[in-house]
N, C-alpha and C positions, 0 to 999 in steps of 0.2 A: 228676522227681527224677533226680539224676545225683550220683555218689559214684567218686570216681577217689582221692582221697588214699591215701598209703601211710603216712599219720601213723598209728597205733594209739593213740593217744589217751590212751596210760600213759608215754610220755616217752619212748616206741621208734617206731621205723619197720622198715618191713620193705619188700627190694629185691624187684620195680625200685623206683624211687622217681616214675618216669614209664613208668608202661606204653603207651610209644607212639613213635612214628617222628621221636623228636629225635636224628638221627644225628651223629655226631661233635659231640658238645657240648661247646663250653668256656665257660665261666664265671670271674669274677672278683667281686672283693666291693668296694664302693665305702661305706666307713663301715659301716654295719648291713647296707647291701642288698646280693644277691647276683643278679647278672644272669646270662644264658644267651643262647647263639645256639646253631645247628645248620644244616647243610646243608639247604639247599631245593631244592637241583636244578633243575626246570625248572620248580616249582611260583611262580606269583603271587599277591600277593607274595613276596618270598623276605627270606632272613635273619631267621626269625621271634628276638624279643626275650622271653624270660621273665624273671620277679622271683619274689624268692623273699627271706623275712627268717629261713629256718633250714636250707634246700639241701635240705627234705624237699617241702616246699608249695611249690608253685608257680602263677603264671599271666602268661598272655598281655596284654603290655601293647602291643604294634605289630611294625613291623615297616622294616629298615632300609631295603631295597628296595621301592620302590614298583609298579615295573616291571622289567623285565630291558633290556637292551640288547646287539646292536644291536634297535631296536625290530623290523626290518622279520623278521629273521628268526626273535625269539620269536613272531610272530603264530601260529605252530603248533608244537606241544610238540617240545619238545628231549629227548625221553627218553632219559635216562643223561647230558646235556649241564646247562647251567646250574649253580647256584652248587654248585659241591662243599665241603670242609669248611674253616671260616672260625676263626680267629683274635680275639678280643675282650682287647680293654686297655683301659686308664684312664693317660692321658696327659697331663700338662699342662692339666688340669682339663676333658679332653675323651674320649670316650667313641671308641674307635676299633677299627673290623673292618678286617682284610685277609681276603681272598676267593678263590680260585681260580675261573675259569671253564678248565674243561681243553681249550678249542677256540681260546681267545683269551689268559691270561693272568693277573697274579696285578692284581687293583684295591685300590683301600684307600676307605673311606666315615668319615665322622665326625661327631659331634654334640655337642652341651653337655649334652643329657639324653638318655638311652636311646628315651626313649616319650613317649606323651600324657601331660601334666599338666593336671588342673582344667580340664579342655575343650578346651587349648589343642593343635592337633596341633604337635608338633616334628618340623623336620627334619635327616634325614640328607644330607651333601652329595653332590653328584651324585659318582659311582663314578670314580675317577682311575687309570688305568694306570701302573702301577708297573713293572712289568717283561713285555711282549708273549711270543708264543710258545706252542705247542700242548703239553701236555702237562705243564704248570707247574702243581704241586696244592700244598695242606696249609700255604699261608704262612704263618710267626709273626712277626713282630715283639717286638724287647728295645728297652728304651731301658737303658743302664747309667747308676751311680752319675752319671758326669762327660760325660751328656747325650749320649755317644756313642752310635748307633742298629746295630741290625743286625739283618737280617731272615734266617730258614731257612725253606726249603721242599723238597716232594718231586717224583717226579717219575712221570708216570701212563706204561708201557709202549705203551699203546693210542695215545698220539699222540705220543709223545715218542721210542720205539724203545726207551728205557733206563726204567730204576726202581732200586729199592733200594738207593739213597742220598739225601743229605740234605745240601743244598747250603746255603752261608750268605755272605750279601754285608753289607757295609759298609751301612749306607743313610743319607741327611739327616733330620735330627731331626723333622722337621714329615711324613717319609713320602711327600714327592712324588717321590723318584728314588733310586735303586740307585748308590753311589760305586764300586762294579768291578763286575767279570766272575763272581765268585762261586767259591767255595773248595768242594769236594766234604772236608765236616768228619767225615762217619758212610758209609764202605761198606761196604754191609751183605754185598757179595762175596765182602768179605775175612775174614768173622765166622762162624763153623761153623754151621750149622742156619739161619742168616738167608735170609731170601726176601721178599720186598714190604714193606720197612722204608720205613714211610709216615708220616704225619700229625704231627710235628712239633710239641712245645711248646716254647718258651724260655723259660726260668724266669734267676734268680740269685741264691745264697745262699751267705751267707758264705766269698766270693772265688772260689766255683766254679758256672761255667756248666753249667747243666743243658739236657740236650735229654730230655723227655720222649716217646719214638714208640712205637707200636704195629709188629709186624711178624707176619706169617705166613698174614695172612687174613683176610679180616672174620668166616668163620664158625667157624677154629680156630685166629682169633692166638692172644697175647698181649699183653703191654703190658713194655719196656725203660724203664731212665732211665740216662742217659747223663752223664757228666761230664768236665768240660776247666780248666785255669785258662786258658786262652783260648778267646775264641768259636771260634774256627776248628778246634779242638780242637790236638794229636790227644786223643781220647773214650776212655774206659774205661766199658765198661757191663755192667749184670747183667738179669735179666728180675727184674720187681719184683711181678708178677700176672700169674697160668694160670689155668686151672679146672682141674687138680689135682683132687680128688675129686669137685667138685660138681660140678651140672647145669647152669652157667652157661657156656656155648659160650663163646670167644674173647673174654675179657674185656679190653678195651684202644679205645683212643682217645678222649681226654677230657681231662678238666681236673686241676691242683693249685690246689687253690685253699683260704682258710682261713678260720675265724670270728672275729671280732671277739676273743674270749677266746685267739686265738694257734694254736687247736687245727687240725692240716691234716686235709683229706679231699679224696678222689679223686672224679671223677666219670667216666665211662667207659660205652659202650655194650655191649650185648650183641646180637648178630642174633639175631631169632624169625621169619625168614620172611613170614608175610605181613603180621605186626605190626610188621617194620619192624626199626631198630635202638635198641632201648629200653634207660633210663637208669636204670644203677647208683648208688648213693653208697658207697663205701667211705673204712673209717676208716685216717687215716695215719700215719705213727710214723716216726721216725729212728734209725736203731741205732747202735749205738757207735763202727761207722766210717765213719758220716754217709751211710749210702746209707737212701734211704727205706724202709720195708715198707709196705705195701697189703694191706689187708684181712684176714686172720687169717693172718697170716705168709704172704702173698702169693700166697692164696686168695679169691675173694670169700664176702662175709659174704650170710645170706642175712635177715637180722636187728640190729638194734644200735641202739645209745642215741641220741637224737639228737643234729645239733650243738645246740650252743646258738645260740639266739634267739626272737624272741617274736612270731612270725607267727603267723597265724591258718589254722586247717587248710581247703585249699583244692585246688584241683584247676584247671587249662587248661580252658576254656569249650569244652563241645560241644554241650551242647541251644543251640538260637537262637528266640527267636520274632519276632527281626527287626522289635521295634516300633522299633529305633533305628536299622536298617542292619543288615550282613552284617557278623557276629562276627568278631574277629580268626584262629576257629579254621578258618576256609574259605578256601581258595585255589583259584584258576582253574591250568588246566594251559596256556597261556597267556597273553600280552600282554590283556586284555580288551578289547570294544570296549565304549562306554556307553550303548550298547540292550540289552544282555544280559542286563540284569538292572536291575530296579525295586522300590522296598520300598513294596508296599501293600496292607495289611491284609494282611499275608504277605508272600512273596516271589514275586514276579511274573518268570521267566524267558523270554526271547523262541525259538521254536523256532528253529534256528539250520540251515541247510542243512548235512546229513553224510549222510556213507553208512552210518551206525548204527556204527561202530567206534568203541566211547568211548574206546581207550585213548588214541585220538588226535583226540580230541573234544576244541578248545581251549576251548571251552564247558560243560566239565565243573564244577561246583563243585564240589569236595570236601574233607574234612580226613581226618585220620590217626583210624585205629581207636584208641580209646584205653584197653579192658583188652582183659583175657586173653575175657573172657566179658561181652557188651553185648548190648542192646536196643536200637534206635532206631526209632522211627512219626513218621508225619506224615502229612499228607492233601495232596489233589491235586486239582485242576481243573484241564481241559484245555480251552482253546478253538481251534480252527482248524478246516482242512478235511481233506480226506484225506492222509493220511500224515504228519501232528502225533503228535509221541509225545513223551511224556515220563514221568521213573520215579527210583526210587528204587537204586541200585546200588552195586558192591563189584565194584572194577575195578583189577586188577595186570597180568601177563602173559597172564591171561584175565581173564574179567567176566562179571557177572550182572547183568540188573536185574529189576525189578516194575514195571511200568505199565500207563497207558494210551496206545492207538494207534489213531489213528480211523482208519474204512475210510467205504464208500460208504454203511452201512449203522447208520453211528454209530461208540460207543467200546466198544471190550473192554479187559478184564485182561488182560494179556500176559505170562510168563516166560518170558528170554531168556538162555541161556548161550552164551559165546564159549571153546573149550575151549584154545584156542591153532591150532588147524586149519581150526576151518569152528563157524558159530554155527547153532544147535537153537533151536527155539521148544519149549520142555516144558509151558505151560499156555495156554490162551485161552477165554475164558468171557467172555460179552457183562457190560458194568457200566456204562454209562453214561455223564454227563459226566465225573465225580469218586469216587473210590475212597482208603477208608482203607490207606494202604501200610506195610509194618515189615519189615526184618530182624533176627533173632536170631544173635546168632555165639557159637558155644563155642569151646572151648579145639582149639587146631588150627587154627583159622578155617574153621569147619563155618558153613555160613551158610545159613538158615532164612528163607525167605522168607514173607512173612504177608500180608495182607489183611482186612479187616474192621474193624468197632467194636469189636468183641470178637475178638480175633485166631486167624483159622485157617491152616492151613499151606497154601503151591501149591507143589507142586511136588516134586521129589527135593532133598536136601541138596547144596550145592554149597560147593566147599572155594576159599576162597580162597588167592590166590599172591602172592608179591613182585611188585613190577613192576622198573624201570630202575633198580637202588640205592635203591629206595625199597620201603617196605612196599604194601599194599591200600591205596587209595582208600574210605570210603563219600563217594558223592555223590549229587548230585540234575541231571538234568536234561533240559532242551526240545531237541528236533530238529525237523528238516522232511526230509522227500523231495522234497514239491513242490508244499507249499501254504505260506501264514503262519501263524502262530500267538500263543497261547502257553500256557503253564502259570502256576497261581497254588497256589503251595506254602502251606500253612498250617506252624505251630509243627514245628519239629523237636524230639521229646523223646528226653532219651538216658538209658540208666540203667544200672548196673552191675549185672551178672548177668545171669538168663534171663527170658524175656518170663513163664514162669510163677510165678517168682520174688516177682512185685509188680504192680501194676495201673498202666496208661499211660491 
C-alpha cells in the first residue's frame, strides 16, 4: 500500500502538494495536462518529468536526460554539480527545457512529447550548449508575441565570483544560440534587503514582461515578481510570498502557471531538510494595479480548493516490484554501467567494488523520501564471498544502512552509521543468506531501522540529513571489498505512515 496524495477527497487539497525533493519546479499546462521538471543534480537520470490533470495529483511519466554528460566525468557523483534548476516551455508545438549545469553552462533539450506514450519511449534530443561558462544557473526562456526570443538567467557565486542579479540576452527562435553579450535587467545590489536574487521565470502579460525570482535563500527567502515593458527592463518589483506568519520556511522558486478555466496558481518549493525541497501549490490573484498576490495575500495557504480538472487522485510511484524494470522513481547517483543492475524475479544488483562510503557510491539506487512520516521493507539475498554487502539505506551528508555482509564465517545483520566524521557499526547478529530489511522515518527524519517478517527494531534512532542541495537518499545497494557478488532485492513496499500504523 502506498498513499502520498494531498487530494482530500472533498474537492480541497492540502500543502505540500508533493512532499518530496522536486526542487525548484516549474511547470506549464499544455491543453488539459499539466507538466513538471525539477532540478536533478548529480542524480541519473535527470530532468525528471511529472503530469498532473489538476496541479494536485501527480506522476512520473520519464525523464528528459538519460545520462549526464560529459560521460567520462559523471562516472562518479557530482555532489552539489549536475543539472541545477531548469526552465520548461511549450514551443512551436515542441516541448522545451533549458538547463543549467553550474561547472559547464546553460543547455537546452527538446521533444514533441514530454514522456512515454502507449509503450512507445520518446525522445529528448541530445543536450545543446547554449551559452558555456562556470557559474551560469536558473535559465528561462520567452518567445514574445512577433516570435522574438530571449533568454534570463542567474548567476551561482561559487564558480562565477558574482550572484544577485539576473542577466537577459537576445536569443534565435529555435534556441540554438545567444544574439549578444547579455544585459544585467534585475541588480539585486542596488535593491534594499536583496541578497542571492536567483531562479528566474519569464512570463508576458498584457504588454508587460514579468521576471518572476526568488531571493534571500533557499531556507529563509521569499519569492519577488518583477515588471518592464521591455525585456531588458529597467524592472519594478514587489515581494509577492514570505511566510509571514506560518510555518512554511522560505517560500519561492517555482512556477505561474494556469488551468484550463483561466484561473492562475503558483507552484513553489519550501526546504525541510532532509526531505528535500518540497512542492507547494498556491492560489493566484491579480489586484487592481495588476501586480499578482499569492497565496492568502502573500502568505502561503496551508489548505484550498482545488484547481480545476479531472485527474484521478494519484501520487509519484515509490513501492516497485520491478516485474517490468526499475520505476521511473529510482536514480543512480551516477552515469551507470549495464552490469549493475538486472530485473529478475526482483532486482538483482552486482556488488560493485567501494570502500563502503555511499554517499559516493555511483551504484547507489535511490529515490527521494516521499512524506513527512513512511515505511519502506523489502527482502534481501546476498550471494558472494567475503566482503559482499549489500543493504537497505538513508543516505545525505551522513548515512545509515541495514544489511547483510558476509565474513569467513558466513552473513550477519549489520547497522551502519556514517556521522559525518568516522562510521560505527551499532548492531551485528549472525542471519544468514537473506534477511527481511525496513526503515521507519517520522517526522524530522528519525529513522528506524527494522528487520524481520514481522518487524523488530536494530539499533538506536538515526536522524537523517540533507545531502549536496538535495534532500536523503532511501536506497538499496551491492558492494564488494574483495570478492564478486551480488544481491537479489525482492518488492520494495512503501507506505505512508508508521510501520505500526498498518501491516506490510
Amino acid at each position: 500500500m502506498q498513499h502520498f496524495s494531498s487530494d482530500n477527497g472533498d474537492g480541497t487539497y492540502r500543502n505540500p502538494v508533493l512532499h518530496a525533493d522536486w526542487s525548484d519546479p516549474d511547470a506549464i499546462r499544455v491543453g488539459a495536462d499539466h507538466y513538471m521538471t525539477a532540478s536533478s543534480f548529480h542524480r541519473v537520470p535527470g530532468l525528471p518529468i511529472l503530469h498532473s490533470r489538476d496541479l494536485v495529483n501527480w506522476t512520473i511519466i520519464g525523464h528528459a536526460l538519460a545520462r549526464l554528460e560529459p560521460e567520462a566525468d559523471f562516472r562518479t557523483p557530482q555532489r552539489g554539480g549536475g543539472v541545477w534548476a531548469p526552465a520548461l516551455r511549450h514551443h512551436a508545438g515542441r516541448f522545451w527545457i533549458v538547463y543549467p549545469d553550474p561547472d559547464r553552462g546553460l543547455f537546452v533539450t527538446s521533444a514533441e512529447d514530454p514522456g512515454p506514450d502507449g509503450g512507445r519511449e520518446l525522445v529528448w534530443t541530445r543536450p545543446h550548449l547554449l551559452k558555456g561558462g562556470k557559474g551560469l544557473i536558473d535559465p528561462c526562456p520567452l518567445w514574445d508575441d512577433d516570435g522574438t526570443a530571449y533568454l534570463v538567467h542567474g548567476w551561482a557565486k561559487s564558480r562565477a565570483g558574482i550572484n544577485n542579479r539576473l542577466t537577459v540576452h537576445r536569443m534565435n527562435a529555435d534556441a540554438t544560440a545567444l544574439l549578444d553579450g547579455g544585459t544585467v535587467a534585475i541588480d539585486g545590489d542596488v535593491l534594499p534587503g536583496y541578497r542571492t536574487l536567483e531562479g528566474p521565470k519569464f512570463y508576458k502579460r498584457d504588454g508587460w514582461y514579468w521576471i518572476f525570482a526568488p531571493a534571500g535563500g533557499v531556507a529563509d527567502g521569499w519569492q519577488s515578481a518583477f515588471r518592464s515593458r521591455s525585456p531588458f527592463g529597467p524592472y519594478e518589483g514587489r515581494i509577492v510570498l514570505a511566510q509571514g506568519g506560518t510555518d512554511v520556511n522560505g517560500p519561492h522558486q517555482g512556477a505561474w502557471t494556469t488551468t484550463e478555466d483561466g484561473a492562475d496558481w503558483f507552484l513553489h518549493f519550501q526546504d525541510k531538510g532532509p526531505y528535500g525541497r518540497v512542492v507547494h501549490l498556491q492560489p493566484m490573484r491579480w489586484d487592481e494595479d495588476g501586480w499578482p498576490e499569492i497565496g492568502d495575500k502573500g502568505t502561503p495557504v496551508a489548505m484550498h480548493a482545488k484547481p480545476s480538472g479531472d485527474g484521478p487522485v494519484c501520487a509519484p510511484d515509490t513501492a516497485d516490484d520491478f516485474a517490468t524494470g526499475i520505476g521511473p522513481q529510482w536514480s543512480w547517483q551516477a552515469n551507470p554501467e549495464p552490469e549493475w543492475a538486472d530485473v529478475d524475479a526482483g532486482l538483482r544488483l552486482a556488488c560493485v567494488p567501494g570502500d563502503g562510503d555511499l554517499r559516493h557510491a555511483p551504484n547507489l539506487l535511490g529515490q527521494r523520501l516521499p512524506a513527512e512520516r513512511f515505511a519502506a521493507y523489502t527482502e534481501l539475498r546476498l550471494e558472494g564471498g567475503p566482503g559482499a554487502r549489500a543493504g537497505l539505506a538513508v543516505v545525505g551528508d551522513t548515512f545509515a544502512w541495514i544489511g547483510l555482509e558476509r565474513n569467513e564465517d558466513g552473513a550477519d545483520l549489520v547497522l551502519r552509521v556514517f556521522d559525518g566524521d568516522k562510521e560505527a557499526e551499532l548492531a551485528r547478529e549472525p542471519a544468514g543468506d537473506a534477511a527481511h530489511l525496513g526503515v521507519d522515518v517520522d517526522a524530522g527524519g528519525a529513522c528506524r531501522f527494522l528487520t524481520g517478517a514481522t518487524p523488530r527494531r536494530v539499533g538506536p534512532v538515526f536522524t537523517a540529513t540533507e545531502g549536496r542541495w538535495v534532500g536523503a537518499t532511501l536506497g538499496l545497494f551491492a558492494s564488494t571489498s574483495d570478492s564478486q557478488g551480488s544481491a537479489l532485492f525482492g518488492a520494495v513496499r512503501v507506505a505512508e505512515g508508521r510501520s505500526g500504523d498498518y501491516e506490510c
